[in-house]
PDB file of N, CA, C and O in Angstrom, chain B, residues numbered from 101:
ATOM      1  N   UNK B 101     274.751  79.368 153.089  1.00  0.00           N
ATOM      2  CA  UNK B 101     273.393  79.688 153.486  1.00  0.00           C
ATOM      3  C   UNK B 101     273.353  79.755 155.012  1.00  0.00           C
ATOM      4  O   UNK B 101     273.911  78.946 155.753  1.00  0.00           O
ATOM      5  N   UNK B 102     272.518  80.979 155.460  1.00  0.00           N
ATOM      6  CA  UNK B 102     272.298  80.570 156.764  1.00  0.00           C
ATOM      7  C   UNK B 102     271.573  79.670 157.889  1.00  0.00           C
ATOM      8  O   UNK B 102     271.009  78.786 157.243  1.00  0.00           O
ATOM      9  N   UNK B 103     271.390  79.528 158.858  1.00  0.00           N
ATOM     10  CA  UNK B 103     270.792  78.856 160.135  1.00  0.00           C
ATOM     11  C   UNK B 103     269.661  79.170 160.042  1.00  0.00           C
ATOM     12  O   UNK B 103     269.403  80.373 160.080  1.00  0.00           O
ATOM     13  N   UNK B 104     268.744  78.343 159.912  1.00  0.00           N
ATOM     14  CA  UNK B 104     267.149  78.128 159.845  1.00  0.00           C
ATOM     15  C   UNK B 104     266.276  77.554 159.497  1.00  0.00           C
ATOM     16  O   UNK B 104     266.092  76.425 159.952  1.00  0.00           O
ATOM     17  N   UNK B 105     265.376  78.124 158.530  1.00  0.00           N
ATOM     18  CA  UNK B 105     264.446  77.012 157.855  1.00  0.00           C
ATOM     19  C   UNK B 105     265.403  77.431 156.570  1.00  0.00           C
ATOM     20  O   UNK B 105     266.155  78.390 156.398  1.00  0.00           O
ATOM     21  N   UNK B 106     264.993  76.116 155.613  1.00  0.00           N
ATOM     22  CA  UNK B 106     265.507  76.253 153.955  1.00  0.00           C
ATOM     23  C   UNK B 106     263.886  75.160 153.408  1.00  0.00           C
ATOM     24  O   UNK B 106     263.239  74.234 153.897  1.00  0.00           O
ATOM     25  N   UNK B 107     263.855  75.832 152.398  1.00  0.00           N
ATOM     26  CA  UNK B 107     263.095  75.011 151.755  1.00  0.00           C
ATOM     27  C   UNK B 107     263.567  74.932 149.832  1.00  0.00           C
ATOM     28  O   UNK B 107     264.316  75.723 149.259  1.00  0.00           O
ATOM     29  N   UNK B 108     262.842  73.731 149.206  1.00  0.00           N
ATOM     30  CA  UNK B 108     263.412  73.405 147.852  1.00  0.00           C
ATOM     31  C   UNK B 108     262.233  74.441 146.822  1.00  0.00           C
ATOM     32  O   UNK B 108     261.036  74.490 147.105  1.00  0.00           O
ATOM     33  N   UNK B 109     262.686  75.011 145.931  1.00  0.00           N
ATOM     34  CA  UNK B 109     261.941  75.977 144.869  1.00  0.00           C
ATOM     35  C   UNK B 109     261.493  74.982 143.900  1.00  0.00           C
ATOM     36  O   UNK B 109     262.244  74.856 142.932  1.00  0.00           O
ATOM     37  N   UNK B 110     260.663  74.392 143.919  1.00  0.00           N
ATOM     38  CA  UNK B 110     259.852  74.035 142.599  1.00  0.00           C
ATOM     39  C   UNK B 110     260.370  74.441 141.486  1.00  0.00           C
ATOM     40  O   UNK B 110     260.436  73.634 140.558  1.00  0.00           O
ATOM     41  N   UNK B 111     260.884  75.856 141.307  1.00  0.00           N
ATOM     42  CA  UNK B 111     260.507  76.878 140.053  1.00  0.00           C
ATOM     43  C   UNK B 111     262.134  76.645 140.036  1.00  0.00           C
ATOM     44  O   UNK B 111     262.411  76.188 138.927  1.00  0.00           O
ATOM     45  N   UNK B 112     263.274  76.778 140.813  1.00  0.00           N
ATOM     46  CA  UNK B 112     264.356  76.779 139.990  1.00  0.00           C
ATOM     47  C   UNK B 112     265.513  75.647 140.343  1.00  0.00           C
ATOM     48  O   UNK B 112     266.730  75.680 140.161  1.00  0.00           O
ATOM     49  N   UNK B 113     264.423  74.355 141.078  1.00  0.00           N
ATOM     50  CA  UNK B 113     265.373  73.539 141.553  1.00  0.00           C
ATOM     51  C   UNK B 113     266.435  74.185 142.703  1.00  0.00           C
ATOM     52  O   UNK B 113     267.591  74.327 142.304  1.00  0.00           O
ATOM     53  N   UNK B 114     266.326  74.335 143.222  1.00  0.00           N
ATOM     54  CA  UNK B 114     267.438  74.687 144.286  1.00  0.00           C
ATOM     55  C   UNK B 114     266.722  74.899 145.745  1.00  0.00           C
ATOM     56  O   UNK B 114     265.543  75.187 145.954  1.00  0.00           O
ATOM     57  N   UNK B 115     267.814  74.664 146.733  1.00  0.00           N
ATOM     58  CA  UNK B 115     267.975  75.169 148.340  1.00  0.00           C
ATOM     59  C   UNK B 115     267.647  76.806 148.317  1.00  0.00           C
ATOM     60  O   UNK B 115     268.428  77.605 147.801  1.00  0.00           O
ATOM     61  N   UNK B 116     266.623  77.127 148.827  1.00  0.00           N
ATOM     62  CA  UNK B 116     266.510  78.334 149.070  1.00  0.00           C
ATOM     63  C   UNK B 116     266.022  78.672 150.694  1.00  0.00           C
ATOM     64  O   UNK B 116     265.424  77.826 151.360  1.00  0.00           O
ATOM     65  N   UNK B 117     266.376  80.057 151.231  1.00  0.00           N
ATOM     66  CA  UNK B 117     266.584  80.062 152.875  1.00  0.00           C
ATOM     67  C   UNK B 117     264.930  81.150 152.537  1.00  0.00           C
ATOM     68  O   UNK B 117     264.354  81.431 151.485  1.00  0.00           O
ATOM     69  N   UNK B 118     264.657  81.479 153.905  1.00  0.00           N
ATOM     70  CA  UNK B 118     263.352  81.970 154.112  1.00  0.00           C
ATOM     71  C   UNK B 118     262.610  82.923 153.194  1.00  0.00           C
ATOM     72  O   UNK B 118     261.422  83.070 152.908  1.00  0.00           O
ATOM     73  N   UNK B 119     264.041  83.678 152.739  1.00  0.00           N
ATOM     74  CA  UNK B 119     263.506  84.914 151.871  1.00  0.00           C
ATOM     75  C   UNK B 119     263.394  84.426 150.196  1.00  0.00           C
ATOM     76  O   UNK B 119     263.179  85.394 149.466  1.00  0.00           O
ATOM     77  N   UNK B 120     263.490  83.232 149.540  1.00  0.00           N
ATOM     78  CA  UNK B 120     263.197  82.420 148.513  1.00  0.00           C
ATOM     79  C   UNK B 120     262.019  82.630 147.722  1.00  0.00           C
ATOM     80  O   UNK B 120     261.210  83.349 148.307  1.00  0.00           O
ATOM     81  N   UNK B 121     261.721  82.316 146.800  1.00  0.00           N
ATOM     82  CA  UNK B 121     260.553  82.416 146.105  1.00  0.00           C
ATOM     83  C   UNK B 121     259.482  82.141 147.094  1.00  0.00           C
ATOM     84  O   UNK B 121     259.695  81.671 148.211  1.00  0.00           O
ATOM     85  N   UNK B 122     257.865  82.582 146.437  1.00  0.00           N
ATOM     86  CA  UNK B 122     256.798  82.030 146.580  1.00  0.00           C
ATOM     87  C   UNK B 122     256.707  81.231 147.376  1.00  0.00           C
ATOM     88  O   UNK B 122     257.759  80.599 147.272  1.00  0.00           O
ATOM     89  N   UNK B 123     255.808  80.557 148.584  1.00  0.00           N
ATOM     90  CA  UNK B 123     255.249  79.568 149.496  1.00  0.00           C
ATOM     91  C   UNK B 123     254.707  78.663 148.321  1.00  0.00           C
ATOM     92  O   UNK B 123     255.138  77.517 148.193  1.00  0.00           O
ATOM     93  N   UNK B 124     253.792  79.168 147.492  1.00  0.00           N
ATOM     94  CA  UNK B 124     253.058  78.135 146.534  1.00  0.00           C
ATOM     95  C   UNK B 124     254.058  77.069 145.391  1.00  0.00           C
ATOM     96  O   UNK B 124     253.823  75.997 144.834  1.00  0.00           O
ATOM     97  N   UNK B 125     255.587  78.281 145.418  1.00  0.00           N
ATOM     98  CA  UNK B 125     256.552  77.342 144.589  1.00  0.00           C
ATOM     99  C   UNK B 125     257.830  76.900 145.365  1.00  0.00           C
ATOM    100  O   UNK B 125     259.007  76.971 145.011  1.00  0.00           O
ATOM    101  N   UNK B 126     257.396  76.523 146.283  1.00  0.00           N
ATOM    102  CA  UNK B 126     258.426  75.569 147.410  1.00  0.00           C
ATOM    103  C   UNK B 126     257.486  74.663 147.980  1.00  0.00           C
ATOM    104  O   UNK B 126     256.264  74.675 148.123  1.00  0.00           O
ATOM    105  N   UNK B 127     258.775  73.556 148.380  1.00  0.00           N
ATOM    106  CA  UNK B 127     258.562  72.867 149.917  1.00  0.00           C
ATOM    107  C   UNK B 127     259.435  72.980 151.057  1.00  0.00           C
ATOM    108  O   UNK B 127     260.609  73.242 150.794  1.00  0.00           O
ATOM    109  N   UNK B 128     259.149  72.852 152.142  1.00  0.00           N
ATOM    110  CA  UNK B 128     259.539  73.157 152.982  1.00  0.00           C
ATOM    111  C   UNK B 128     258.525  73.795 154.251  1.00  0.00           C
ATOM    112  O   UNK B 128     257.311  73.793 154.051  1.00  0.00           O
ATOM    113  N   UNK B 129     258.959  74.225 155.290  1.00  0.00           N
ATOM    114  CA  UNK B 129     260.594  74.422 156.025  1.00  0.00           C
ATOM    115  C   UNK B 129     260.913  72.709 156.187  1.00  0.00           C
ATOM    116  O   UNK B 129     260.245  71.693 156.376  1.00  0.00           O
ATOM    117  N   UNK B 130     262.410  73.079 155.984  1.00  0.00           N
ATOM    118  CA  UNK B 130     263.187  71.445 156.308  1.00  0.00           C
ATOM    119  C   UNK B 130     264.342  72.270 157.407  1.00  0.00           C
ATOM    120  O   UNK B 130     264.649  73.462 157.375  1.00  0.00           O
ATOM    121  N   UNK B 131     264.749  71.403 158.181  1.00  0.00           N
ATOM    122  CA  UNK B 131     265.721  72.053 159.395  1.00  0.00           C
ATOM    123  C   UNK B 131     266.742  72.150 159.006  1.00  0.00           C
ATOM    124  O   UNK B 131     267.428  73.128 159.302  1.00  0.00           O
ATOM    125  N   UNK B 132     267.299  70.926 158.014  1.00  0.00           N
ATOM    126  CA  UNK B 132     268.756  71.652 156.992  1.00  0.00           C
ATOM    127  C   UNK B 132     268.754  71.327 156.030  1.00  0.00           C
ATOM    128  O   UNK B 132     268.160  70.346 155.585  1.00  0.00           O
ATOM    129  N   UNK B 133     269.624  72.300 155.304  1.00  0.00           N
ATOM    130  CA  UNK B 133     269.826  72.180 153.831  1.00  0.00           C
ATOM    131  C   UNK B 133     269.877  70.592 153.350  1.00  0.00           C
ATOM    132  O   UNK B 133     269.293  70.367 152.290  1.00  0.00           O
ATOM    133  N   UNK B 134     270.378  69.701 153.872  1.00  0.00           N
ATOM    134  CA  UNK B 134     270.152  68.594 152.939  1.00  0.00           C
ATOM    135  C   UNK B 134     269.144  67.829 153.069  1.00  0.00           C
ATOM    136  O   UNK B 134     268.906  66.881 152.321  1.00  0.00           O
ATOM    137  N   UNK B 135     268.264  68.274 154.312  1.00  0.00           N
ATOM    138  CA  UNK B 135     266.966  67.531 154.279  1.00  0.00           C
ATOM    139  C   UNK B 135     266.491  68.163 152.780  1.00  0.00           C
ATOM    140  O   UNK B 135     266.267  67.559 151.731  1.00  0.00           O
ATOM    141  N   UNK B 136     266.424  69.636 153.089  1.00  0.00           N
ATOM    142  CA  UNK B 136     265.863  70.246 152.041  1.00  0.00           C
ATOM    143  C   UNK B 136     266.253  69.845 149.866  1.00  0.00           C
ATOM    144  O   UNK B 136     265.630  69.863 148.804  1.00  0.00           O
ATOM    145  N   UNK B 137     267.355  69.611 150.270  1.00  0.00           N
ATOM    146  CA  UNK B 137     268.180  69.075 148.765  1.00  0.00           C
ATOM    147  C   UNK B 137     267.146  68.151 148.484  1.00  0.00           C
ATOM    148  O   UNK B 137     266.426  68.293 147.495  1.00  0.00           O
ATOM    149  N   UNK B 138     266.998  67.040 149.430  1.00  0.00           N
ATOM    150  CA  UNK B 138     266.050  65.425 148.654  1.00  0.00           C
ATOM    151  C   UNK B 138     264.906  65.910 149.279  1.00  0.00           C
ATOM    152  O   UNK B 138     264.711  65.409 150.386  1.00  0.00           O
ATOM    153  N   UNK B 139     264.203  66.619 148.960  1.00  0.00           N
ATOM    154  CA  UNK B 139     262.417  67.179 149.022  1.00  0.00           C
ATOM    155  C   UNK B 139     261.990  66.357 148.345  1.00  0.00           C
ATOM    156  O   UNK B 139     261.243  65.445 148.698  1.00  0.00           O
ATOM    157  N   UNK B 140     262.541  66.637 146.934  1.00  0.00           N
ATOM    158  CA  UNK B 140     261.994  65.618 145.745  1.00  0.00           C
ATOM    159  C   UNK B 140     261.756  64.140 145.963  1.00  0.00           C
ATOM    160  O   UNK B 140     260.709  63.539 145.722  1.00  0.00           O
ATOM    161  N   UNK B 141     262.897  63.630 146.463  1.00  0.00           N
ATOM    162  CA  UNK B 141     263.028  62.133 146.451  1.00  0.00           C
ATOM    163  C   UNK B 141     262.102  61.877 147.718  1.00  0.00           C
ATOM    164  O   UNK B 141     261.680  60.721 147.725  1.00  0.00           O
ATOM    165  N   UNK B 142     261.629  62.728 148.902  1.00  0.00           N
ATOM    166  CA  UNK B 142     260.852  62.144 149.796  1.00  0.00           C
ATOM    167  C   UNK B 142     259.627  62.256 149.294  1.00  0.00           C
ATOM    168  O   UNK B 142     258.664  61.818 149.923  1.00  0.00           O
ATOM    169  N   UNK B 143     259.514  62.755 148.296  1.00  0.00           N
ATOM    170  CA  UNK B 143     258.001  63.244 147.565  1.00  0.00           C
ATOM    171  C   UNK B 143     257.564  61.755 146.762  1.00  0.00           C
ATOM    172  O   UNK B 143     256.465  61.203 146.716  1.00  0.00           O
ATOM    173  N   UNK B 144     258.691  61.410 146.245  1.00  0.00           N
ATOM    174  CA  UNK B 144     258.600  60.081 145.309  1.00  0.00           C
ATOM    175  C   UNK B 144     258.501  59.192 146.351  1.00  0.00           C
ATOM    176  O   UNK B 144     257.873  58.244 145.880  1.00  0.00           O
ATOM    177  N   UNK B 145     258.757  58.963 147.471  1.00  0.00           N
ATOM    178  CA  UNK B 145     258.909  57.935 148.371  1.00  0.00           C
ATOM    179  C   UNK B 145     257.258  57.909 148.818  1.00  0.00           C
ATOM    180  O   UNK B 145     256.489  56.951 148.741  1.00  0.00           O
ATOM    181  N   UNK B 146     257.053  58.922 149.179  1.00  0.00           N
ATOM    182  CA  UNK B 146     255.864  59.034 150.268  1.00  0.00           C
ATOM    183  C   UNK B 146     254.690  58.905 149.011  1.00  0.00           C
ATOM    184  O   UNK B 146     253.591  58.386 149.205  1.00  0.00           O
ATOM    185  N   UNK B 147     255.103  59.443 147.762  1.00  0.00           N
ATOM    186  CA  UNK B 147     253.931  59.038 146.757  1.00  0.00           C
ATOM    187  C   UNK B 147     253.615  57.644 146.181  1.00  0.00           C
ATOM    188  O   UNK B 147     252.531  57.325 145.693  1.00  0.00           O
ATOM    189  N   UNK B 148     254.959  56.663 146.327  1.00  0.00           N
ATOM    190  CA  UNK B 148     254.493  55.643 145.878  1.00  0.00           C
ATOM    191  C   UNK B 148     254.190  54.310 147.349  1.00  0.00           C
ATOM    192  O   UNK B 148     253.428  53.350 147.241  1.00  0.00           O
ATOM    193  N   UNK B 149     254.801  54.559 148.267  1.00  0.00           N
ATOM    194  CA  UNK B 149     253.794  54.200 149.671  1.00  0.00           C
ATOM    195  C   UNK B 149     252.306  54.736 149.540  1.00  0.00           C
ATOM    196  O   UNK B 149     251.480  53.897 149.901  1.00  0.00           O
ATOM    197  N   UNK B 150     251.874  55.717 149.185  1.00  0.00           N
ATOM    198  CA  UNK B 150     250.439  55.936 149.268  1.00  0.00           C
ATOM    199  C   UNK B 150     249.880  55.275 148.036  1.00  0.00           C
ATOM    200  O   UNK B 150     248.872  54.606 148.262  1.00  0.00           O
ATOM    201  N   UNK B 151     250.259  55.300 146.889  1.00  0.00           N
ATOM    202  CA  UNK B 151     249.709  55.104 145.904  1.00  0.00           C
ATOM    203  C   UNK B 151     249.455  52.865 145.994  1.00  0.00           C
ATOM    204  O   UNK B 151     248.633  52.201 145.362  1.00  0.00           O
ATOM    205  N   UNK B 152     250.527  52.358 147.010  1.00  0.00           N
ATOM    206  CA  UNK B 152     250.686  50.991 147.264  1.00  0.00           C
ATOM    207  C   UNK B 152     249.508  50.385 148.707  1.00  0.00           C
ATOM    208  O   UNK B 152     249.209  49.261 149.109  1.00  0.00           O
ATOM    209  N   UNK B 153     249.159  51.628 149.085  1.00  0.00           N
ATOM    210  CA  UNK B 153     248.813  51.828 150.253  1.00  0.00           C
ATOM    211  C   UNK B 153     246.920  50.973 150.225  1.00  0.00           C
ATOM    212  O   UNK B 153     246.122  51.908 150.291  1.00  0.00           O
ATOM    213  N   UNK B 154     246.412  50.064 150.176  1.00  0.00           N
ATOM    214  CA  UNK B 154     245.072  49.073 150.049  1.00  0.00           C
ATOM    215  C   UNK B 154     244.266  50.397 150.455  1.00  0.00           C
ATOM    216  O   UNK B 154     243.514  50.839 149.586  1.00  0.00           O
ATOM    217  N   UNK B 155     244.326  50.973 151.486  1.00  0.00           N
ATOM    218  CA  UNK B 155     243.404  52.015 152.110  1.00  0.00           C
ATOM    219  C   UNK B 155     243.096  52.870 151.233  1.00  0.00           C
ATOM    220  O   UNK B 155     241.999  53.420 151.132  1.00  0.00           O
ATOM    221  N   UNK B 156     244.058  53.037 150.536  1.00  0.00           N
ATOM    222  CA  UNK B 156     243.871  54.506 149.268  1.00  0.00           C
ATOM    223  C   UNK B 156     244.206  54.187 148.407  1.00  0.00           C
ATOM    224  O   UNK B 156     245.225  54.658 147.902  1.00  0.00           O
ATOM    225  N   UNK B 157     243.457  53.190 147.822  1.00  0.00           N
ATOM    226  CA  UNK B 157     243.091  52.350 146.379  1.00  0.00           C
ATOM    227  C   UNK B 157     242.053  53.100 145.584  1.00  0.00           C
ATOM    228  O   UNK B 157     240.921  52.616 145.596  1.00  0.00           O
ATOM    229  N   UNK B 158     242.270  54.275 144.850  1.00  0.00           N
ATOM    230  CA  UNK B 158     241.438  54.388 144.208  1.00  0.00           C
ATOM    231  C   UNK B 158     240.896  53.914 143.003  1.00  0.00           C
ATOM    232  O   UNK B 158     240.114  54.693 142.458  1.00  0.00           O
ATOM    233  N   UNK B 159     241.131  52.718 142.377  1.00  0.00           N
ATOM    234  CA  UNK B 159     240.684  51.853 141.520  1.00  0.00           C
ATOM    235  C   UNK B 159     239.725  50.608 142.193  1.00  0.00           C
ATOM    236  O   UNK B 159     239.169  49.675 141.614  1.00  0.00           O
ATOM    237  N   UNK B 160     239.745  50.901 143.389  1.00  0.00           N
ATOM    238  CA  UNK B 160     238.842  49.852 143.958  1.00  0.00           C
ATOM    239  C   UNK B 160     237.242  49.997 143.641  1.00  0.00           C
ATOM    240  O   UNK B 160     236.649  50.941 144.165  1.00  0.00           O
ATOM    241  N   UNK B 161     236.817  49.457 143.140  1.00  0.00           N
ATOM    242  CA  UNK B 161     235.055  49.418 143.292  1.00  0.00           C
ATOM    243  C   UNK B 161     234.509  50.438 144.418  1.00  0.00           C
ATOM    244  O   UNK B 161     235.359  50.601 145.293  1.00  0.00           O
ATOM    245  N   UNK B 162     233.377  51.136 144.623  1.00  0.00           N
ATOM    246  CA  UNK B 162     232.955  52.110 145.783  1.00  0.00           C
ATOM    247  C   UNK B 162     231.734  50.804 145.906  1.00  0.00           C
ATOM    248  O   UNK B 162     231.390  49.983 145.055  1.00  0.00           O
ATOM    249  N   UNK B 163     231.277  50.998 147.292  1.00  0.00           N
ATOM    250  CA  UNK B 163     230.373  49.904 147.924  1.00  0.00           C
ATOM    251  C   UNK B 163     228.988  50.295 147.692  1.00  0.00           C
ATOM    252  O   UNK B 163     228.069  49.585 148.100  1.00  0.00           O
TER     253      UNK B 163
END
C-alpha cells in the first residue's frame, strides 16, 4: 500500500488507502497502516472508557 492516509472498511474488514470504499463505511484517516489495522480495538477502548466515564452515566437519575 502506499504513503498516506489508510483507513479500516467497516464493510470488508480490511486496510484500505484513499481510494477505498465509502467515507460512511470506514474509519479513518490513520497515518499508517497499523494504526489503521486496530481501528477496531481503539473503538472498544475509547467505548468502554466512556461508557465507565461518571460524566456520561446515562442510567443516572436526570435532576
Amino acid at each position: 500500500m502506499s504513503d498516506g492516509e489508510f483507513f479500516f472498511c467497516l464493510k470488508h474488514h480490511r486496510v484500505e488507502g484513499e481510494d477505498g470504499c465509502r467515507a460512511a463505511d470506514r474509519l479513518g484517516p490513520y497515518a499508517t497502516e497499523a494504526e489503521a489495522e486496530h481501528a477496531l480495538e481503539k473503538v472498544r477502548e475509547r467505548n468502554e472508557s466512556w461508557d465507565d466515564d461518571p460524566k456520561w452515566n446515562d442510567d443516572a437519575p436526570s435532576a
